[in-house]
Structure formats: structure tokens, C-alpha cells
C-alpha positions as CSV (number, residue, x, y, z in Angstrom):
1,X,3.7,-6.6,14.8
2,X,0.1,-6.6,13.7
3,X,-0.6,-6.3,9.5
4,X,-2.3,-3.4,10.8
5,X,0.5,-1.6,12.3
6,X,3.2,-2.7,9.6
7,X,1.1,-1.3,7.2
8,X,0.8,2.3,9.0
9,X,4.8,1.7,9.5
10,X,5.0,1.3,5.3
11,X,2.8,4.3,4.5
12,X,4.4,6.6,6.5
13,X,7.8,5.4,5.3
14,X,11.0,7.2,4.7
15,X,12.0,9.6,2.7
16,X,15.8,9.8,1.1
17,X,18.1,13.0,-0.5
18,X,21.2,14.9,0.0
19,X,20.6,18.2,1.0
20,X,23.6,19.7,-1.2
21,X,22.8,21.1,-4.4
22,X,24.6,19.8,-7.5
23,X,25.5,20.9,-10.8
24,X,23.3,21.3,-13.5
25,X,22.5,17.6,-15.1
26,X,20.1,18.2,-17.7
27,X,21.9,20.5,-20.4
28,X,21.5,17.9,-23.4
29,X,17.7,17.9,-22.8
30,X,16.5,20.9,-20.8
31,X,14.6,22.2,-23.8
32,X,12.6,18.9,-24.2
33,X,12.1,18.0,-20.2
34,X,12.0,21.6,-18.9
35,X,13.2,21.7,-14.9
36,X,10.3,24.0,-14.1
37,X,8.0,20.9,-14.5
38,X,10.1,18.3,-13.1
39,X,10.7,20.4,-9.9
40,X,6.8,20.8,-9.7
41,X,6.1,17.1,-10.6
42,X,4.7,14.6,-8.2
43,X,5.3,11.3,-9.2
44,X,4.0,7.8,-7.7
45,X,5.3,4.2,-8.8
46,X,3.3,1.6,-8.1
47,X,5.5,-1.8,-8.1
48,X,9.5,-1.2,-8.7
49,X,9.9,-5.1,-10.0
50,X,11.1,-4.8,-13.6
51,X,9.3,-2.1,-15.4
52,X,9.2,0.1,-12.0
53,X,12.6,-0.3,-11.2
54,X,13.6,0.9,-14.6
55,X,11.4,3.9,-14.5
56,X,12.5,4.7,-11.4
57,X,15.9,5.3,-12.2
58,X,14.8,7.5,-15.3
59,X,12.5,9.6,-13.7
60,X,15.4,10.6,-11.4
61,X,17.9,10.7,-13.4
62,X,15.9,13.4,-15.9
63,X,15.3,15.1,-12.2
64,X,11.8,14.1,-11.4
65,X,12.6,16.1,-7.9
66,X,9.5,13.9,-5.5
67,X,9.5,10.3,-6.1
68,X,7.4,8.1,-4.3
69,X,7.7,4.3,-4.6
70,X,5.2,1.8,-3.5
71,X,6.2,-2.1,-3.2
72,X,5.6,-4.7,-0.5
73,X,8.2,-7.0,-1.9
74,X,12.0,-8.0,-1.0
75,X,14.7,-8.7,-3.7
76,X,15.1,-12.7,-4.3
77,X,17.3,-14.2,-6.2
78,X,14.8,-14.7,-9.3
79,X,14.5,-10.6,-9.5
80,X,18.5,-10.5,-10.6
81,X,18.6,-11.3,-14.3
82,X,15.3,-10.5,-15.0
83,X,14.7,-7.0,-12.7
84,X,18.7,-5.9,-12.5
85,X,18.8,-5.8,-9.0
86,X,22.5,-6.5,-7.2
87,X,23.4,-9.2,-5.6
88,X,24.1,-7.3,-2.3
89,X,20.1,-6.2,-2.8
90,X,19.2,-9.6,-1.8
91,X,16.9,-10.0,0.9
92,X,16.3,-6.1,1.1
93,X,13.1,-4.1,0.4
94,X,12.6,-3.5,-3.2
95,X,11.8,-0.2,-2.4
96,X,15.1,0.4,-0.4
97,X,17.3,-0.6,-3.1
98,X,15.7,1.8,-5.3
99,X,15.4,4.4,-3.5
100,X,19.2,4.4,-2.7
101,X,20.5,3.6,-6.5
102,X,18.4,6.7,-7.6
103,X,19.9,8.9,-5.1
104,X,23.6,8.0,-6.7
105,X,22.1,8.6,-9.7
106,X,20.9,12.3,-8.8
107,X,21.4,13.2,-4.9
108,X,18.5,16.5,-5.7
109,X,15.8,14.0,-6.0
110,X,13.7,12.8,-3.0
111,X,12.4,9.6,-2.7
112,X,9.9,8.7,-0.5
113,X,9.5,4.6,0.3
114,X,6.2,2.8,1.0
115,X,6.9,-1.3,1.7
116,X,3.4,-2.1,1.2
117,X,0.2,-2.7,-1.1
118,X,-1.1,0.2,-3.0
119,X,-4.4,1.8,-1.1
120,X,-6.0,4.0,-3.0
121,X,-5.6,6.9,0.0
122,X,-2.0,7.1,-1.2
123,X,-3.4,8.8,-4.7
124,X,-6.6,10.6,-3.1
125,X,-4.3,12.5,-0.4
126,X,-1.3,13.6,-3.3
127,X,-1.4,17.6,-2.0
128,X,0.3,17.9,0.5
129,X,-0.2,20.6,3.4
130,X,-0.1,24.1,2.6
131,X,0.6,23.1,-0.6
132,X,-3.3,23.3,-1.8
133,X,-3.2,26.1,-4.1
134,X,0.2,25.3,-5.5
135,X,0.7,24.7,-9.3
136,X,1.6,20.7,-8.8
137,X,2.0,18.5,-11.6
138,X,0.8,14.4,-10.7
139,X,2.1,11.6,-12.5
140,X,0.7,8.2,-11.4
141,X,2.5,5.0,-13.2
142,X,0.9,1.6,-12.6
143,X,3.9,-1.1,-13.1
144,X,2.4,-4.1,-11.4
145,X,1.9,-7.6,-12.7
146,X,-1.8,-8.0,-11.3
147,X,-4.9,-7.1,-12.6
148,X,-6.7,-6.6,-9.4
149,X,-4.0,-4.0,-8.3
150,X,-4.2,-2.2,-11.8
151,X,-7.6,-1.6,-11.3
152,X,-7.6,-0.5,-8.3
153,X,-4.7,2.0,-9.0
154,X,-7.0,3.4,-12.1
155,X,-10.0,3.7,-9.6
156,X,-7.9,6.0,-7.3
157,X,-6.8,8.4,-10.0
158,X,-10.3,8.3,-11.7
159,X,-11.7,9.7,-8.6
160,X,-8.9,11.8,-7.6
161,X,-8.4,13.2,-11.2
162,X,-11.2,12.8,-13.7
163,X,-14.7,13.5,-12.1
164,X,-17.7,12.8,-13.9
165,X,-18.6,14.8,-17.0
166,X,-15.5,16.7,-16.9
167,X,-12.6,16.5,-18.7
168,X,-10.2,15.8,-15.8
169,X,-7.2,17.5,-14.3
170,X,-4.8,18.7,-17.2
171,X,-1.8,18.6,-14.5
172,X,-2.6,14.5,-13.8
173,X,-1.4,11.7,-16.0
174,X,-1.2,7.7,-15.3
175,X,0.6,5.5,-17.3
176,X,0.1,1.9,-16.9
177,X,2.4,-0.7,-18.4
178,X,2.4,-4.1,-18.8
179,X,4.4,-7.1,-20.5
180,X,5.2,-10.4,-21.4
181,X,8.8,-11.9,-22.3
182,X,9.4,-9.4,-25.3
183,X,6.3,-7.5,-25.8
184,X,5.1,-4.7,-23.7
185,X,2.2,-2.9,-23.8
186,X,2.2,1.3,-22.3
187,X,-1.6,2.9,-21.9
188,X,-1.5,6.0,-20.4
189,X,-4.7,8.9,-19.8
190,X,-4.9,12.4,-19.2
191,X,-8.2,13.5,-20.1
192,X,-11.5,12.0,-20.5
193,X,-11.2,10.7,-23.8
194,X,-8.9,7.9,-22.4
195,X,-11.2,7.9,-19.4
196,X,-13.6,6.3,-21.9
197,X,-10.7,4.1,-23.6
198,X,-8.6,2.6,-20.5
199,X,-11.3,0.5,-18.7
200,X,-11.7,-1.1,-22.0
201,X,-8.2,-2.7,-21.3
202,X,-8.9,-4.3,-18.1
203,X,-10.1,-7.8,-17.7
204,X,-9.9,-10.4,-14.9
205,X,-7.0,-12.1,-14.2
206,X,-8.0,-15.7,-15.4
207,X,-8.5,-13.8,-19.1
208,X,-5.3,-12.9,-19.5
209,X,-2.2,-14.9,-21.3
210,X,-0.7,-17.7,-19.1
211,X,3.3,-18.1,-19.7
212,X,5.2,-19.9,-17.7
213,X,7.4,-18.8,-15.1
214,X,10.9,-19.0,-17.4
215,X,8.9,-17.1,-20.1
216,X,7.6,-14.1,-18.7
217,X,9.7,-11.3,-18.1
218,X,13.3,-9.8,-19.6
219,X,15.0,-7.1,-18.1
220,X,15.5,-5.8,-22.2
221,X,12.1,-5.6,-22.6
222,X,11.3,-3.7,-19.1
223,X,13.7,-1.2,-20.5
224,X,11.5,-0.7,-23.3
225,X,8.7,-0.3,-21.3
226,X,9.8,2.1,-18.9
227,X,11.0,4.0,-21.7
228,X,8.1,4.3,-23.4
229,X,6.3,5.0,-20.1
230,X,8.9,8.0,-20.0
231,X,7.9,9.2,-23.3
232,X,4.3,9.5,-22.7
233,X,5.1,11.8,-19.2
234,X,7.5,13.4,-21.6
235,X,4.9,14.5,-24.2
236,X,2.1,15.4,-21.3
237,X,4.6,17.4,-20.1
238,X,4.6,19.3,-23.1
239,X,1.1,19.3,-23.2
240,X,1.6,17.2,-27.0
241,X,-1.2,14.8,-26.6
242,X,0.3,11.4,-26.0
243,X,-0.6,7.7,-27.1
244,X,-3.2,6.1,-25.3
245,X,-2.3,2.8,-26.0
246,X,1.4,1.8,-27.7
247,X,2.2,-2.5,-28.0
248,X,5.6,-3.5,-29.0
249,X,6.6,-6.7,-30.0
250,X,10.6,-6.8,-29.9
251,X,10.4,-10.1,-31.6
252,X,8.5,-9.3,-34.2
253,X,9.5,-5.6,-34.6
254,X,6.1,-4.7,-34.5
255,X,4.3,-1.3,-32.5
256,X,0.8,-0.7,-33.0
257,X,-0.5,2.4,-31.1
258,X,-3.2,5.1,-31.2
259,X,-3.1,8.4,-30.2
260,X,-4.9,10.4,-27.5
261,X,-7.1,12.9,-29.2
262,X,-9.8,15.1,-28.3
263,X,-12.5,13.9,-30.9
């Protein structure tokens, strides 16, 4: 099969739920999360390694209802301890293995699976058809671990969300995260005063810290991140203005953020 074809295969993917409604899950948090939003929300996760795996599972099991996960990868052995994937998840698509945890988690959600790279089509084509004029909420969360692919990802939703001298699409958030070992880093943007703020963050991949490959990533600290990542679409989805930028070093119990404001 031609990279051509397999990629046409990826993007047009699969999608996974169960078609019987269940009881009411969120009772302990309804008034925080409210399912009105959730059931409108689109979300996209770029990557499902660490952070994106983790996040994942959240955003389905607060009832996210549309999930779409993007990653060209299969689970290795490497992605156990540090990426809490099963053992019987070996040699599967990343993307697969999600997608069927999150529907034991909560069988309302659907989950639609892309085993490929991120294109930027993927954000610029969100509404779907005859769903134009529709009240949609878009969340669009950036958990890879390269630069190139971050930027690209922020490109798309620039476009697709914050034209030029506006102050973008209320109902569109991304959230990027990133980390290393036991520090991660969550930006996230909703208007155009993070517009200004997130390119700020992105250099080129020779820039950036080099750790070796036993030092980089712990399962703990993806948590953290995807939590955090969690708490921003939380607080957007609220419409409380959210943190543009939050760093948390777990070993030195250190956050430094800054909020998202208007001025």
C-alpha cells in the first residue's frame, strides 16, 4: 500500500461507541463541567503517547461526547512504564488502545481514530455537514513531543480560529502541553491575546533541552499534565479566562504561571 493511500485509510479512520444510553455519570461535578457543553464539544488530540493518552481518558470519562485521536505510532514496550499502556497493547495502534479503554470508561462517548501524522485539514474541516450553523464548541490539544508538529498544529487552529485583527472564535480553545521527566509545561489560547503570547514559546527543535532517553518522561508527571490541560478546557468552558502559560516542577514544587487576560 502506497504512503499515499495508508494515509487516506488513517484519516478516514473509524469511529467507536455503544449505542445504549447509560446512567447519569457526572452527578459529583455537573455544576462545574455542565453536560450541555460537553455534548456540544468537539475535541481533537494530537499524539496519545503520555500526556495524550492520559487526557484521553479524562475527557471521556467527564463525557467529552466526540473524541477524535490522531497518532501514527504502535505501542512498544518502552511506552509501558512511562505511557501506562498494557501489555496486551503491545504491537497495536496507539490510537486503538485508546480508543477502546475510553469506551470502558464511558460507552456514550465516540471516538474517532486517525493512525497518522497531523495535517492541518484535520483542524480546518472540524464542522461537519449540516452541522454549519450549529452551536459547536472546538477544543484542539497539542500533546506531541516535536516542535515541528506543534507548530504546525498552532498554524491550523490560528487559521481556522483566530483570523487576523480579530479576536478569534470564543467557542475554540488549544491547549498545548509539553514536559520533561518531572516538569511539565501547559500553554493554552482562546483569544487573541494568547494569539500574541504562544508563538513566543516556539523555537526549533535543536534549542530545546537535550535529556537522555532514561530521563525524559514519567507516567506521574503526564498525569499532571493532562490534568492541567483539563483544567484550562474546564475554565474555557466556563468562559473564566484561563492560564496561558502554567510550568510545574514536581521536584521542586514549584508552578509559575500567568493568566490569560484581555489587557
Amino acid at each position: 500500500m502506497t504512503e499515499q493511500a495508508e494515509t487516506e485509510k488513517s484519516a478516514a479512520s473509524s469511529e467507536v461507541h455503544n449505542e445504549e444510553p447509560t446512567p447519569e455519570r457526572n452527578t459529583r461535578f455537573k455544576d462545574i463541567l455542565k453536560p450541555e457543553v460537553l455534548e456540544k464539544t468537539q475535541a481533537i488530540v494530537v499524539g496519545v503517547g503520555a500526556i495524550g493518552r492520559q487526557l484521553t481518558l479524562q475527557l471521556a470519562a467527564i463525557g467529552v461526547k466526540n473524541i477524535w485521536i490522531i497518532d501514527p505510532e504502535d505501542v512498544e514496550i518502552e511506552n509501558l512504564g512511562a505511557q501506562g499502556f498494557f501489555m496486551d497493547d503491545m504491537n497495536i495502534p496507539k490510537v486503538e488502545a485508546v480508543a477502546t479503554l475510553c469506551t470502558r470508561i464511558n460507552p456514550d462517548v465516540i471516538i474517532k481514530t486517525s493512525k497518522t501524522k497531523f495535517r492541518k485539514e484535520f483542524v480546518m474541516e472540524l464542522v461537519r455537514e449540516g452541522e454549519a450553523e450549529a452551536e459547536k464548541y472546538f477544543a484542539i490539544f497539542s500533546c506531541v513531543d516535536d516542535m515541528k508538529a506543534r507548530k504546525s498544529i498552532w498554524q491550523a487552529f490560528e487559521e481556522r480560529f483566530l483570523p487576523e485583527d480579530e479576536p478569534g472564535d470564543p467557542l475554540a480553545l488549544f491547549v498545548d502541553a509539553r514536559m520533561g521527566a518531572e516538569v511539565a509545561r501547559v500553554l493554552a489560547v482562546s483569544h487573541i491575546e494568547g494569539k500574541m503570547y504562544y508563538p513566543r514559546t516556539l523555537f526549533n527543535a535543536e534549542d530545546g533541552l537535550q535529556q537522555s532517553c532514561t530521563a525524559k518522561t514519567t507516567i506521574y508527571c503526564a498525569n499532571l499534565a493532562s490534568a492541567m490541560m483539563v483544567g484550562q478546557f474546564s475554565k474555557w468552558a466556563r468562559g473564566i479566562l484561563i492560564d496561558k502559560d502554567i510550568l510545574y516542577n514536581i521536584f521542586a514544587a514549584m508552578m509559575i504561571h500567568n493568566y490569560e487576560d484581555e489587557s
